[in-house]
C-alpha positions in Angstrom: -28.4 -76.9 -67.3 -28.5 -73.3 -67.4 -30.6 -71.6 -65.0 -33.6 -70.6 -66.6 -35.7 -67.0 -65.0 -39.6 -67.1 -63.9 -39.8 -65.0 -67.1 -38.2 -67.2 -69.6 -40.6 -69.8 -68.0 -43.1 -71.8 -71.3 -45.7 -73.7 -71.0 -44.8 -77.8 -71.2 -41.4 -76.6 -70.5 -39.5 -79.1 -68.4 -37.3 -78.3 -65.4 -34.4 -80.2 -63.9 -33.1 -78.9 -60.6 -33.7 -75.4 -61.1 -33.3 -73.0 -58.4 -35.9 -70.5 -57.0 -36.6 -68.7 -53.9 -39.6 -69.9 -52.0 -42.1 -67.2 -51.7 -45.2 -69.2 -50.0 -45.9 -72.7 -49.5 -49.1 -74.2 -48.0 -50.4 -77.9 -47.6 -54.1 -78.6 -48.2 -56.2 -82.0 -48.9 -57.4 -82.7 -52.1 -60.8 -84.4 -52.9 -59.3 -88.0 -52.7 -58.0 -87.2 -49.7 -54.7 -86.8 -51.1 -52.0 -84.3 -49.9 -51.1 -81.4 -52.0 -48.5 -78.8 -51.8 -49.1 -75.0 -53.0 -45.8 -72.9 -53.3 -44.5 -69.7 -55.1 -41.6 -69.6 -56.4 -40.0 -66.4 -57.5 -36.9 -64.5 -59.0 -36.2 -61.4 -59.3 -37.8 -61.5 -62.7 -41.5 -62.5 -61.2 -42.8 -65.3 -59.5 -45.3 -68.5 -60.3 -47.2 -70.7 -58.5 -46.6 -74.5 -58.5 -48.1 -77.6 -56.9 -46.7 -80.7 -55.9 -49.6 -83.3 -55.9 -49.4 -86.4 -53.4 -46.2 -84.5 -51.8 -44.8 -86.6 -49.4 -44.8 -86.1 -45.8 -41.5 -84.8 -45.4 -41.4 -82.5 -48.1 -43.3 -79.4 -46.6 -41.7 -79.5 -43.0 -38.3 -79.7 -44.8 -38.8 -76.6 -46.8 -38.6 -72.9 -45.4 -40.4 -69.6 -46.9 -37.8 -66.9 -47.5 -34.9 -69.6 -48.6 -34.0 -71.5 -51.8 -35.4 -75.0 -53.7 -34.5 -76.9 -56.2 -37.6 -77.9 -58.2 -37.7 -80.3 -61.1 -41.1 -80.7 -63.1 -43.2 -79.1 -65.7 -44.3 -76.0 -66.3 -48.2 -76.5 -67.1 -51.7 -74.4 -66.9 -54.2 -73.6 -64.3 -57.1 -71.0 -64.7 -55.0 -69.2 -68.2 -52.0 -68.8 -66.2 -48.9 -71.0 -66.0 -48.5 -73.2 -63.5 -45.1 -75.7 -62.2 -46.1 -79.4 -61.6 -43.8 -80.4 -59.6 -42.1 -83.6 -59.4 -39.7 -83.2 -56.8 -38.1 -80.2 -54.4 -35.6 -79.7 -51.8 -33.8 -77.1 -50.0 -31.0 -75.8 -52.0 -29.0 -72.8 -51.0 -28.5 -69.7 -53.3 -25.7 -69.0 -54.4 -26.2 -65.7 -55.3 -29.9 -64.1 -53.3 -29.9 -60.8 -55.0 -30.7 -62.5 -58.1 -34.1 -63.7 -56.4 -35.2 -61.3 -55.2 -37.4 -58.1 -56.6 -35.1 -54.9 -57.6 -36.3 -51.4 -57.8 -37.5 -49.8 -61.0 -33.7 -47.7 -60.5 -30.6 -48.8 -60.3 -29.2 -49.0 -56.4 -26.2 -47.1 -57.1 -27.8 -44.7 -58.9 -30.0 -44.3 -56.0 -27.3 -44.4 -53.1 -26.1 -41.2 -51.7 -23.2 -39.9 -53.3 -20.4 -40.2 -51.0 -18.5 -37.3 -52.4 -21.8 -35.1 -52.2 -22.5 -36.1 -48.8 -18.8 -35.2 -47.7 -19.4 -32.2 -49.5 -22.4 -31.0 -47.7 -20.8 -32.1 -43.9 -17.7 -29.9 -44.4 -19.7 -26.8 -45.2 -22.8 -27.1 -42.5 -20.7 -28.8 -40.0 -18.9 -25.5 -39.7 -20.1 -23.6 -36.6 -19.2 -20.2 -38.4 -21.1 -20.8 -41.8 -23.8 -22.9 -39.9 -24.8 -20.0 -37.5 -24.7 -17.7 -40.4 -26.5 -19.4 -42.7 -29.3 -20.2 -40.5 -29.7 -16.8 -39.3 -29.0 -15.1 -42.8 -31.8 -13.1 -45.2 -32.2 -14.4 -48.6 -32.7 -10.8 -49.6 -33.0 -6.6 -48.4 -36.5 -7.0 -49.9 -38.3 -8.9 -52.7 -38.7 -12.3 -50.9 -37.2 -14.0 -48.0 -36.3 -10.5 -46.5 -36.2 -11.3 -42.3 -33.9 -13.9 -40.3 -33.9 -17.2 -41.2 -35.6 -16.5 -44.8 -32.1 -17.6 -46.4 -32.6 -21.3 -44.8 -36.8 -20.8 -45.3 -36.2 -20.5 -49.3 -33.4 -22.8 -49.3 -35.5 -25.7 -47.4 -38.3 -24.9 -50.0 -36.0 -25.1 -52.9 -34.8 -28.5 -51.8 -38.6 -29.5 -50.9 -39.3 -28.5 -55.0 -36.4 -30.4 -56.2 -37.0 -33.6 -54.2 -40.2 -33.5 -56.5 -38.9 -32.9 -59.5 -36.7 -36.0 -58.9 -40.1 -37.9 -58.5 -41.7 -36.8 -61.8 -38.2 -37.0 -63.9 -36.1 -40.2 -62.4 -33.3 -39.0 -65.2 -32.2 -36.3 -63.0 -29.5 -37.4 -60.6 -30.7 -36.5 -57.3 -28.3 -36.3 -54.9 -26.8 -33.4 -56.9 -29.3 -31.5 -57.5 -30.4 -32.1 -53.9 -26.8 -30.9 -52.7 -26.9 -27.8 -55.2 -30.0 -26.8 -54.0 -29.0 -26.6 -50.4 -25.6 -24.6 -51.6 -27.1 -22.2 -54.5 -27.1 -19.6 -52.2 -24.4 -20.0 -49.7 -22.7 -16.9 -51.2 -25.9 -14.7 -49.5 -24.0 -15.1 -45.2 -21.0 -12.8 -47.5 -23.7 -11.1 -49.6 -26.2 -9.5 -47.0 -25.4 -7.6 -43.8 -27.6 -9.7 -41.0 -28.8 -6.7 -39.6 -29.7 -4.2 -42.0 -30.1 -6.9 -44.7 -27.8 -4.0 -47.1 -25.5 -5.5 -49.7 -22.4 -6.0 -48.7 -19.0 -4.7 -50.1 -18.3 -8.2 -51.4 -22.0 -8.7 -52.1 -22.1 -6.3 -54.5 -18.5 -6.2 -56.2 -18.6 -10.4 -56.3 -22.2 -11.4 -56.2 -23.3 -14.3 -54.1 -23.0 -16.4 -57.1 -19.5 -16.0 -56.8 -19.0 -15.5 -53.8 -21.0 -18.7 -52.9 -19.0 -20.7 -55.7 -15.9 -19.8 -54.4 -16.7 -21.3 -50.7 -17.7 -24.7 -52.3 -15.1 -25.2 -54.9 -12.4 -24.4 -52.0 -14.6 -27.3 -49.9 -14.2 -29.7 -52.9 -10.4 -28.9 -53.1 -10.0 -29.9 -50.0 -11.6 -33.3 -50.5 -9.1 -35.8 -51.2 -10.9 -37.8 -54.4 -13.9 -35.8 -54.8 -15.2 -36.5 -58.9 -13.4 -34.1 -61.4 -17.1 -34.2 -63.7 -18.8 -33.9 -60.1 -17.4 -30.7 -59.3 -17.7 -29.4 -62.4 -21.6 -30.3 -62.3 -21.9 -28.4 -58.9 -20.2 -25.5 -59.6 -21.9 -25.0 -62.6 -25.4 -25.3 -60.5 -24.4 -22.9 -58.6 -22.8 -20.0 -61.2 -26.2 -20.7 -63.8 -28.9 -20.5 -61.4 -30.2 -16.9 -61.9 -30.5 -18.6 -65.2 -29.6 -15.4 -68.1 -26.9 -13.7 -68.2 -28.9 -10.8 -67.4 -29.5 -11.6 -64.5 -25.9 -12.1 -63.1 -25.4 -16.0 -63.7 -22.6 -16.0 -66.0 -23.4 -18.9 -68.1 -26.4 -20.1 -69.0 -27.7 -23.5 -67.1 -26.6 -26.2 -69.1 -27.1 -29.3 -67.0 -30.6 -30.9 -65.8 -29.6 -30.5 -63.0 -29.0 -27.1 -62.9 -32.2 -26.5 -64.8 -34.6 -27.8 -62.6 -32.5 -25.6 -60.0 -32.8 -22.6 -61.8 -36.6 -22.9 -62.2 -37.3 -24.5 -57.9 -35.5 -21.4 -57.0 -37.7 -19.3 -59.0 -41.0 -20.8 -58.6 -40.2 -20.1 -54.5 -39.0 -16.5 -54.9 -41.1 -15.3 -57.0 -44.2 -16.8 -55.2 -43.0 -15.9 -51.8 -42.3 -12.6 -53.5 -46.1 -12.1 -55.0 -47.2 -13.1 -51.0 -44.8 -11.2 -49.6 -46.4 -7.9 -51.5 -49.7 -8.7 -50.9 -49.0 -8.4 -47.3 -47.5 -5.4 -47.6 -50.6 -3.7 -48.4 -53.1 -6.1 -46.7 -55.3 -2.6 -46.3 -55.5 -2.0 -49.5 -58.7 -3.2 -50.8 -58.2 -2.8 -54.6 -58.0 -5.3 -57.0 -54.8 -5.0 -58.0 -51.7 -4.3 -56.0 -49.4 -1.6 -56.5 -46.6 -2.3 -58.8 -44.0 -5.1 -57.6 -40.8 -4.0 -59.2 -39.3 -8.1 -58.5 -42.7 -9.1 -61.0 -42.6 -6.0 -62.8 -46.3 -5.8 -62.6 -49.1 -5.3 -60.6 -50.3 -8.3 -59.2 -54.0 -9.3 -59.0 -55.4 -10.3 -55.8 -57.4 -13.2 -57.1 -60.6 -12.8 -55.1 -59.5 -12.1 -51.2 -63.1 -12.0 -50.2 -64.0 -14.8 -52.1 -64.1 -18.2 -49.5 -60.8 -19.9 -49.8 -60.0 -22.1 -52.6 -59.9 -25.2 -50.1 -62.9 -24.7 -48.8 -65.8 -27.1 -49.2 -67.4 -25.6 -52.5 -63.9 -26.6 -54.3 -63.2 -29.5 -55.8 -60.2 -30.5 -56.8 -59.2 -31.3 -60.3 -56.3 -34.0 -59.6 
């Protein structure tokens, strides 16, 4: 007899030697005196509760929570929900657990980290040279980011906005857009002198786009199987997250991927940015800022003597 699910389970169904894993079991008296047996029996389907009345006294010593039974009976009611009456069970040994057992809402490979994208990521940071640089590098001369360490401050907050992007859209793949989002700007240790925070020759005849493209598809080269369609996801992350052509990517993003990038590195840029310019001018007292060329506006300061929006007057709204 085939083996029939928890789900597939109907009420005066009858079971012969059908295997479950045994949740919970407990032995109690009934009115007569009689002893009863309560289990649960699951699958990774669901799970149902059973009871063997007048068990005998072997029968619950012989059985062990977390291991497989074989239960023959009928599937009956108690209370509106279904119920096994059991006629007999014994330990039986699964052949195959995983399919007792509860599985995540995703698929496990799906969720695994990408082996090639974890290679990937230890051949670039595992470098001394590119380490020490990028931890120490500016993520710009002015806008946002503009001191030591800011390229490795936006880049952590950028991979903080896409870890929660994967949360609210479980389509996107997220050890890619993880790994992009720790690389997107890799080109910037070529880009920006570390002192001065200038352009750099290459910085500005390559662009860090480029110039950050170029380091990674030379890693994955040198990679021995890394995913033809992989790399071509990645580097295209990494060319289309300035997002318009305008704006130096040269091709538009294209992937969900590299549009969730695109927008987690603006959302940080621009609001470091906007915080960035209200310090600049903390004496300043007017309403409005002077004009931020990276906003291009001026940029309101929303009430600065106003008590702060986490204070005990505010409520939130979520």
């Amino acid at each position: 007899m085939p083996r029939i699910s928890v789900v597939q389970l109907k009420l005066n169904m009858t079971l012969s030697r059908q295997p479950f894993l045994l949740r919970e079991k407990s032995l109690t008296t009934t009115r007569t005196g009689s002893a009863m047996l309560r289990v649960v029996l699951a699958d990774r389907t669901g799970a149902i509760g059973g009871v063997y009345f007048d068990v005998p006294g072997h029968v619950p010593d012989s059985l062990t929570v977390g291991q497989g039974v074989e239960v023959t009976g009928r599937v009956g009611e108690f209370k509106d929900q279904l119920q096994l009456n059991i006629e007999r069970i014994i330990p039986a040994r699964l052949e195959n657990p995983e399919e007792f057992l509860p599985l995540a809402r995703r698929p496990i490979d799906e969720m695994a980290q990408n082996a090639d994208l974890s290679r990937l990521l230890k051949t670039i940071f595992d470098d001394k040279t590119t380490y020490q640089a990028f931890t120490h590098a500016p993520a710009a001369k002015f806008n946002h980011h503009a001191c030591v360490g800011g390229l490795l401050e936006h880049t952590l907050s950028v991979a903080r906005l896409v870890l929660t992007a994967c949360e609210l859209y479980p389509e996107l793949h997220c050890d890619l857009v993880l790994t992009v989002a720790l690389l997107h700007d890799l080109g910037k240790i070529r880009a920006y002198d570390p002192v001065s925070f200038d352009l750099t020759g290459e910085g500005s005849l390559l662009t860090h786009l480029y110039s950050g493209a170029v380091q990674v598809e030379r890693a994955i080269d040198a990679l021995p199987g890394f995913g033809a369609e992989l790399r071509l996801q990645v580097i295209h992350a990494l060319l289309s997250h300035h997002g318009k052509l305008e704006n130096g990517s040269p091709v538009l993003p294209m992937t969900l991927e590299a549009i969730v990038l695109h927008y987690a590195d603006n959302l940080d840029a621009d609001t470091r940015g906007a915080l960035d310019h209200f310090q600049r001018s903390e004496g300043d007292r007017s309403i409005f800022t002077e004009y931020s060329s990276m906003h291009e506006t001026k940029l309101y300061r929303s009430g600065q003597d106003s008590p702060s929006p986490a204070g005990p007057q505010q409520q939130s709204l979520l």
